[in-house]
C-alpha positions in Angstrom: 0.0 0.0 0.0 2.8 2.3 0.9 5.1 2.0 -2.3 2.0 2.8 -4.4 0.6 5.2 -2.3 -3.1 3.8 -2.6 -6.0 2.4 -0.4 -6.2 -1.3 0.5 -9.7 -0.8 -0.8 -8.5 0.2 -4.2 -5.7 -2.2 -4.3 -8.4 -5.0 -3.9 -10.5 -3.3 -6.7 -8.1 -3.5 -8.5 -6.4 -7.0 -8.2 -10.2 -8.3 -8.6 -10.7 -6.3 -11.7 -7.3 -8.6 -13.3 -9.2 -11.9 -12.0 -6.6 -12.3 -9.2 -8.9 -13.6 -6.0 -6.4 -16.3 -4.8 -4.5 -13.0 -3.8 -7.4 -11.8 -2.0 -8.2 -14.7 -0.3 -4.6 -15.4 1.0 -4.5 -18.8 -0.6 -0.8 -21.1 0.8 -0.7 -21.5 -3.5 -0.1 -18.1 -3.7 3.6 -18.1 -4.8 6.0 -14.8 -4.0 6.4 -14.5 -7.8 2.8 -14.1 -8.2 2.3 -11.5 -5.7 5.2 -9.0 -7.2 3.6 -9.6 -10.6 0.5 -8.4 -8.9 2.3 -5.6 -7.2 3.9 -4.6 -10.5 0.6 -4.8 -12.3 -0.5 -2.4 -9.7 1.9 -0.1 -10.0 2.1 -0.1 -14.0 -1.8 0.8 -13.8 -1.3 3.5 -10.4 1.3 5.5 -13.0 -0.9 5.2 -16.1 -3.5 6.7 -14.2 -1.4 9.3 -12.5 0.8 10.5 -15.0 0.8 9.2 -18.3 -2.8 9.4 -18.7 -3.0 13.3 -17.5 0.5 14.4 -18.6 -0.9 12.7 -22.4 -4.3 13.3 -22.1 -6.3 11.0 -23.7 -4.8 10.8 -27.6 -5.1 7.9 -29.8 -1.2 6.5 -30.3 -1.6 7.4 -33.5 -1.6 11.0 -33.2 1.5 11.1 -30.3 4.1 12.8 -31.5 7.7 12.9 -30.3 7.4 16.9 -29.6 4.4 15.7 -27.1 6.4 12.9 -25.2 9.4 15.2 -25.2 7.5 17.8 -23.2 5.7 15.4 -21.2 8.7 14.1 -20.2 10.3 17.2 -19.4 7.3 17.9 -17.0 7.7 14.4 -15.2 10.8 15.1 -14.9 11.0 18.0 -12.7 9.0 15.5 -10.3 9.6 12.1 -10.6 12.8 9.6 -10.0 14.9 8.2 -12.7 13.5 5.2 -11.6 10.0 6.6 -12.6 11.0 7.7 -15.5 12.1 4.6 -16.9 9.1 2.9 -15.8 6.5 5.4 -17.5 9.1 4.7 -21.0 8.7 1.1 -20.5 4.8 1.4 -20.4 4.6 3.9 -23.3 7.0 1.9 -25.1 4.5 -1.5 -25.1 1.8 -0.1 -26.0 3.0 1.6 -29.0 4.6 -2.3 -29.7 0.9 -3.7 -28.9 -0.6 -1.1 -31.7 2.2 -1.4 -33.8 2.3 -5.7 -34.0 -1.8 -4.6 -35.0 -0.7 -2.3 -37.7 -2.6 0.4 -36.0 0.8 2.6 -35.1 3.8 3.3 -37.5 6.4 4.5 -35.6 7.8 4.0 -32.2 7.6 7.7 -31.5 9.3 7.0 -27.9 12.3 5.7 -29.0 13.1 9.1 -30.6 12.9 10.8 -26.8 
């Protein structure tokens, strides 16, 4: 709850939301591995929400252009950890693969950042 700063409440909402109830339950199958990829799940979604998603607004993939990501970026920057940073690349960046393998994107506007 701490390292992504949100509710147990909305943690749970969101774990059932992926299908994940053994997690809930606290189910002995429950393997460490599972739990951090639930954790990293998390956290993937808490900095969509958070920043990419109001730092981008809400523009088709399609239309992103490497002057937009560069300022966005820039912006982010001035408040979040290299660490962050890296993170929010790594989600931009598979998305734009997921629309690209569907023909729906391109070019991989984030590599040019």
């Amino acid at each position: 709850m701490a390292l992504l700063s949100m509710s147990r409440s909305v943690i749970y909402e969101q774990i059932r939301a992926a299908g994940s109830t053994s997690c809930i339950r606290g189910d002995a199958a429950t393997s460490r591995q599972a739990l951090e990829r639930y954790v990293a799940l998390l956290e993937s979604q808490a900095l969509i929400e958070r920043r990419i998603i109001p730092g981008l607004g809400r523009r088709r993939l399609r239309g992103l252009t490497a002057d937009d990501v560069d300022v966005w970026l820039a912006h982010e920057a001035k408040t979040a950890s290299s660490s962050t940073l890296s993170k929010l690349m790594s989600i931009l960046r598979r998305s734009i693969d997921r629309q690209m393998a569907r023909d729906r994107v391109k070019r991989k506007v984030i590599l040019l950042c």
